[in-house]
N, C-alpha and C positions, 0 to 999 in steps of 0.2 A: 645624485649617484649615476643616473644614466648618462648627463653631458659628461661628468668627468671621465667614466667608461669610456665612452666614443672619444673623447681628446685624446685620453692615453693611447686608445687602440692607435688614432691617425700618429701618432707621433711614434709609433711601433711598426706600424708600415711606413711611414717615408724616412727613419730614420731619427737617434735622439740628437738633437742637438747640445752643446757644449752645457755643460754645468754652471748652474749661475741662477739667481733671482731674475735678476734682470733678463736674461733669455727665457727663464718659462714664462715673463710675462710677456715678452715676446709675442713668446708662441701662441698662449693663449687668444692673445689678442686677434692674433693669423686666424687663428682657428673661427672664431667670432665673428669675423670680417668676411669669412671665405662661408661660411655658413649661413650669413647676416642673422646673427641668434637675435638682434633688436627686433629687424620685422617679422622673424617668427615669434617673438614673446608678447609683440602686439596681435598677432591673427590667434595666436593661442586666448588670449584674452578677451579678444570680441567672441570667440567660440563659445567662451566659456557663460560668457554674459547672455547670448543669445540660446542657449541648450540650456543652462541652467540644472545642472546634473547633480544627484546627492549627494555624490563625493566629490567635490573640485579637485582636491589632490589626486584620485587613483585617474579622474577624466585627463588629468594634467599630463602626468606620467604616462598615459595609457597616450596622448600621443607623443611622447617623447618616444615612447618605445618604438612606434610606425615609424617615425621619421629616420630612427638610428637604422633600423630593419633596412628600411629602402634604401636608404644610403651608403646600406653594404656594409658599417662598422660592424656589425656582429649578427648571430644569430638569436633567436628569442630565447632559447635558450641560454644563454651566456647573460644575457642582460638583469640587473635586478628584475625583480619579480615587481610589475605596475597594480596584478589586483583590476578586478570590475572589467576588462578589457576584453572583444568578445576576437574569439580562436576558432580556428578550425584545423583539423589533422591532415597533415598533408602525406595523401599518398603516393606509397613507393613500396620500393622492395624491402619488406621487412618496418624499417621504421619510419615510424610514422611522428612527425615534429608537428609542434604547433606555431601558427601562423596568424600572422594579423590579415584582418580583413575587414574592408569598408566595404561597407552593403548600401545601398542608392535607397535613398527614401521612397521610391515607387514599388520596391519591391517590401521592403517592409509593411505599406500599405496592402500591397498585395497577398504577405502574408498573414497580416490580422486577417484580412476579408474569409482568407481562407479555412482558418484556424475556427473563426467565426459560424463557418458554414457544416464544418465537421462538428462540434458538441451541438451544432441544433438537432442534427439529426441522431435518432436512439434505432432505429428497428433496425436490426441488423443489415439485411440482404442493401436496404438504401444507406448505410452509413459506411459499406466496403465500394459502394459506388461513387459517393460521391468523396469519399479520401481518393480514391483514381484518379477523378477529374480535376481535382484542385490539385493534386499533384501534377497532373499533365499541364496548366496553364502556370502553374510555380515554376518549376525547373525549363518548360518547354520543349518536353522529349516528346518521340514517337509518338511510347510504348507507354506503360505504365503497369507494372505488376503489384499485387499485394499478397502475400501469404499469411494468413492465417490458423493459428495453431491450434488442434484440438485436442485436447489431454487428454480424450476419452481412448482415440485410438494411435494416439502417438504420429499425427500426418499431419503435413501443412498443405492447407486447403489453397490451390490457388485462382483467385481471379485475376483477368488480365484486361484491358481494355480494349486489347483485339479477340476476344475469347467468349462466347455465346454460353458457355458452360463450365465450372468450374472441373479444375482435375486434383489430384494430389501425389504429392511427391513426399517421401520421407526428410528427417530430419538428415544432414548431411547430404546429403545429393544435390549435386549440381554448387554451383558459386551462393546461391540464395540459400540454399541448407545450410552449407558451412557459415556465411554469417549468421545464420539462428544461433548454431551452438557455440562459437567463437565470440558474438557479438560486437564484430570489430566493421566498422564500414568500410569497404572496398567501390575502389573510384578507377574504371579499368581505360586508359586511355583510345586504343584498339585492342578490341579483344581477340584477335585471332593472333595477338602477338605475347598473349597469355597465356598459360598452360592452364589454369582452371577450368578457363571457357568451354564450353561442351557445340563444337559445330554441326552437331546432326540434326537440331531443331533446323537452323537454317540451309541446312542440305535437302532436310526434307520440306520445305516450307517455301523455298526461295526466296527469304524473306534474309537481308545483309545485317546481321547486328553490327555498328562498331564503335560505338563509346556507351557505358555502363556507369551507372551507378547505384550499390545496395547497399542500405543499411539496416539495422537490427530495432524493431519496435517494442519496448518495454512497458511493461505497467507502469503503475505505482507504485507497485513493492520493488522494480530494479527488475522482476524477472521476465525474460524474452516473452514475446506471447507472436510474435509473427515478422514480418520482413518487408519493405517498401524499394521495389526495384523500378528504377526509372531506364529508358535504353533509348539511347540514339539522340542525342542535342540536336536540334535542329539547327539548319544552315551547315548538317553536315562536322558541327563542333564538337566540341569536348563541356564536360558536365566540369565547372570549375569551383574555387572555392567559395563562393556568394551560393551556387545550388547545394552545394553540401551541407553549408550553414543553414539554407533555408529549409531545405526537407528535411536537417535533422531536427527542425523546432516542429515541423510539422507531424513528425514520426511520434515526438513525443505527444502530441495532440492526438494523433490517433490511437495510439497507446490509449489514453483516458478513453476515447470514444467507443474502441473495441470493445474494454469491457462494460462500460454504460449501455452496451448494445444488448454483450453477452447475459447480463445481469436482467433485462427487459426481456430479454429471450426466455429466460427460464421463469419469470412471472408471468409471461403469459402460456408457457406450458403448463404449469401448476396451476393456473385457472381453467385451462381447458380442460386438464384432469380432474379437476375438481365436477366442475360441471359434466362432465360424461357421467361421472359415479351419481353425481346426485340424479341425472334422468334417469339412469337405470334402475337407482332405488325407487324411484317415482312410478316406472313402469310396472317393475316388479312386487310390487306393494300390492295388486290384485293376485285374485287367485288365476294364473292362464293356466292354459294347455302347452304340452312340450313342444308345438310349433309356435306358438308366439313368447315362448320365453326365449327358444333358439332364436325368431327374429330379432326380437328386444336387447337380446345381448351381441348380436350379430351388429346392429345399428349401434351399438353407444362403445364398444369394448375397442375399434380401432382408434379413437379418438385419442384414448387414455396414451397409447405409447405412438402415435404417427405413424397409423401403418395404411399403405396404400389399401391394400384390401385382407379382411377377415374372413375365416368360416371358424362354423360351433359344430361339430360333429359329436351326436351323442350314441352313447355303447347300448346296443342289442345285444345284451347277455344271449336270450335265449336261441336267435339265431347267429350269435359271434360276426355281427356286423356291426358298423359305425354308419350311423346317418345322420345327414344334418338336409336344411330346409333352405333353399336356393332362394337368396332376395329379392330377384327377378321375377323368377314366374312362379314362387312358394311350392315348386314341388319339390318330392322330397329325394334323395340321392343316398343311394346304400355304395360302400366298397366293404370288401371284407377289414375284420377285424386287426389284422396281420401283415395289413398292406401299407408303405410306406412309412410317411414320417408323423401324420396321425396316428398311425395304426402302432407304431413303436412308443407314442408315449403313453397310449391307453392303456398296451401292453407291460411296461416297464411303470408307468406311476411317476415317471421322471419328466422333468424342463427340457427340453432338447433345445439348443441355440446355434446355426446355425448359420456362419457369416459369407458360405457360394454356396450355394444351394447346389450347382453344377460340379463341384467335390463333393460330394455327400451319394453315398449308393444306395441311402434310400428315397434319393429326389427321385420322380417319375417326370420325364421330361417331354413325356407324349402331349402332355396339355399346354404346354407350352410352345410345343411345334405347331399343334394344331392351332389354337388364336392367334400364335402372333407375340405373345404376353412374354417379356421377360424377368422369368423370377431371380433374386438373388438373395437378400435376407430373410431366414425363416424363425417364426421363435411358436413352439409351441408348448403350450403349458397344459397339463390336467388339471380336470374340474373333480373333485374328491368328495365324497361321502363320508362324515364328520365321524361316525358311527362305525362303522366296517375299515373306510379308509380305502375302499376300491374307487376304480374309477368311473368318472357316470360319465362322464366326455374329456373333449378337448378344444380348447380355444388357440385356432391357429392362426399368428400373422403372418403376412407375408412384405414383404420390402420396407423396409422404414424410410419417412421420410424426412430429412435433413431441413432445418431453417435456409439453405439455399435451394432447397425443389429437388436436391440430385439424392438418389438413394444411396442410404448407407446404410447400416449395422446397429441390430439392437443392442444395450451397454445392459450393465448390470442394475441402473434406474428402473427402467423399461421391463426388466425380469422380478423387480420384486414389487412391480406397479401390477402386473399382469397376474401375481402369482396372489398377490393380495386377493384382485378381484375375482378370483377362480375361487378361492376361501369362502369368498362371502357373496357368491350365487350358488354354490354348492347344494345349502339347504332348498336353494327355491329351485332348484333342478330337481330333487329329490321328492318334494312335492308335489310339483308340476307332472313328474313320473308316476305317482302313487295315484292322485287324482287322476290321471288318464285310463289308469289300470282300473280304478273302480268303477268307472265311467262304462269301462266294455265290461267289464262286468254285469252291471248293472243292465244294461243295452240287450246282455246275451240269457241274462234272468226273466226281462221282460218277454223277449221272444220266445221263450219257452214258457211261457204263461200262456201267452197268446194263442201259439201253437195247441196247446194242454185243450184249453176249452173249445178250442173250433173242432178237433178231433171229439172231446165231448157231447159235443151239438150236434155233430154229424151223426156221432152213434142213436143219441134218441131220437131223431129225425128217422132214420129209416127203421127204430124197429115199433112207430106209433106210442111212443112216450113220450107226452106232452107235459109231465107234471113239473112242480116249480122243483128244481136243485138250487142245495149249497155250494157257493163259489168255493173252491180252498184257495186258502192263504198262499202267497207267496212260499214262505217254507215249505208248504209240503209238495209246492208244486217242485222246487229245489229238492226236492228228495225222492219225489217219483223218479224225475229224470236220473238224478243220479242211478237209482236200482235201477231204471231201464240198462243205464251204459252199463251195470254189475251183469245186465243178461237177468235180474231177476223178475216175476209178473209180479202184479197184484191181481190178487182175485177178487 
């Protein structure tokens, strides 16, 4: 199908000749002759012996179709369809054709190796490093960017390989957003002769972008989950169709490894969550005192949702303050009850979540001037009294941190992780209160014992009564004192 196509086409461009048997066998023959189709059905054939491909026919046809392509008789398009034949989209304005392309055995080698080195690797933060760098030694650019997409907060996280810290940018923005949502690959020859391109990175940068290539990285299920942008071919070239082809086998490899990563990420959150709850139930298993239950939950409770740092600030009903117990040097720190953004959820009973801290008018931003420290994520939750339903404290975090080290924003996991365990120290908060209450009680009964019979001793000492007395009981010493504070004697 494809020779007869290309014969027809040549004899449509140069002209048909006269009608007749004998002239198309002519012609034919011209055509065979000028094409020498014998020595290429011999080099097709040692190919085919030496590659040994599972389908002979679609390998056959699949170079019939190269050979017509270069030879100008038609476009791939036009030509029967060969099957098994490997393509690439050739960009332009608007359409984009597909295209044959022979790929050099060193780069296929280069791409297994690569392909190889990406599913070895699961932890996240080293399996977005080393997709970069097998990308940079596949195609041979500069640059090398990866976005990655987070559906928690709808932003593509970007690393770059000239970049110490990741940043993020929204979906649609800039040429690498718009391939997320489009998911079509763009191959920009010079980009400042683009209108997508955005020149202020490199106005501000001094850094020259000028040939581009991005494309869209999919799961498994088909759906985008991030972007693989490579910049600048090296020697000054253009990203051609062999790197297109190659990083888009690679994209789909990363694709698999992102989420193999993402999936490794969240077991081993859920173990560390696991283990935080279990040491706190382990801790909180004795009877403490309300400063080492505040430590105890102070130590185990930022674990559960990644938060840089925690405090426990428990409610002083009687003086309408919130104190909690400094990790450092265990003393203890009162603000009033009313103040800020502890002091709103003790007051209200409610989650406060809190994604700038620096919008929020009940952030206090003094202590932040003063250390040095900057705050941004806040999530605080009440600790509730099962019974009443008031509030006994508050567990507040501050900044969440991200699987790449950079902070970002507690999600709705993180609020009902936190909200759980607020539920179930409640009661040992409650206890830990009651016991400390008995304790000065207790403390304050004793010294009024004490007190009771050294005034007793004193009195027969100086009036020469030396005889044996009965001690009174604790009770009644609790009940002198009481009538003393009524103002009444005993006689």
């Amino acid at each position: 199908k494809i020779l007869s196509f290309c014969f027809f086409r040549s004899r449509h461009c140069v002209g048909s000749p006269a009608r007749g048997e004998g002239n198309m066998t002519d012609a034919v023959r011209q055509f065979m002759e000028a094409k020498n189709i014998p020595a290429l059905a011999v080099s097709m054939v040692e190919a085919l012996v030496k590659d040994q491909p599972d389908s002979p026919r679609k390998y056959l046809r699949s170079m019939f179709r190269e050979i017509c392509v270069k030879d100008g008789y038609a476009s791939p398009n036009e030509l029967p369809e060969a099957g098994g034949m490997t393509r690439v989209r050739d960009p332009g304005d608007g359409q984009r054709k597909s295209r044959i392309v022979e790929v050099p055995a060193h780069h296929l080698l280069r791409l297994f190796d690569s392909t190889k080195a990406i599913n070895a690797e699961i932890v996240p933060k080293e399996t977005i490093n080393i997709i970069i760098q097998e990308t940079l030694g596949l195609v041979k650019a500069d640059r090398v960017s990866l976005f990655v997409f987070d559906k928690g907060f709808n932003v593509l996280i970007l690393t770059a390989s000239n970049m110490t810290k990741p940043i993020r940018i929204q979906p649609g923005q800039g040429i690498a957003g718009t391939v997320f949502q489009t998911g079509e690959v763009v191959n920009i020859p010079d980009c400042y002769q683009d209108q997508r391109f955005d020149q202020s990175f490199d106005k501000a940068t001094g850094y020259h972008t000028r040939s581009l290539l991005c494309m869209p990285i999919k799961d498994f299920e088909g759906a985008c989950c991030g972007v693989l942008q490579a910049i600048n071919k090296e020697d000054e070239g253009v990203f051609d169709d062999v790197d297109e082809l190659l990083m888009g086998h690679l994209a789909q490899h990363a694709g698999i490894a992102l989420r193999n990563a993402d999936v490794y990420r969240e077991t081993i959150l859920a173990s560390d969550r696991a283990n935080a709850l279990l040491h706190t139930i382990q801790s909180l298993a004795q009877d403490l005192g309300v400063q080492s239950v505040v430590l105890t939950i102070t130590m185990h409770a930022s674990e559960l949702v990644q938060a840089d740092r925690c405090t426990v600030f428990l409610v002083d009903q009687v003086n309408e303050q919130l104190f909690s117990i400094s990790t450092d040097s265990t003393k203890e720190i009162r603000i009033p009850k009313t103040v800020g953004i502890a002091g709103e959820c003790a007051t209200t009973g409610l989650t406060i979540e809190i994604a700038d801290a620096y919008e929020s008018p009940l952030f206090n931003q003094d202590f932040d001037k003063s250390t040095g420290y900057k705050t941004k994520s806040i999530l605080a939750v009440p600790i509730k009294d099962d019974v009443a339903g008031a509030a006994l404290g508050v567990i507040q975090m501050i900044n969440k941190i991200e699987f790449d080290g950079e902070i970002g924003v507690f999600n709705a996991d993180d609020v009902q992780v936190l909200e759980t365990f607020a539920r179930f120290i409640g009661p040992k908060v409650t206890k830990a209160s009651l016991l400390t209450g008995e304790k000065r009680a207790e403390k304050t009964e004793t010294e009024a014992s004490a007190a009771f019979h050294g005034f007793a001793r004193d009195s027969e000492d100086s009036a020469g009564k030396n005889r044996p007395r009965k001690s009174l009981a604790p009770e009644s010493v609790t009940a002198i004192m009481e009538g003393a504070e009524d103002g009444e004697e005993d006689e």
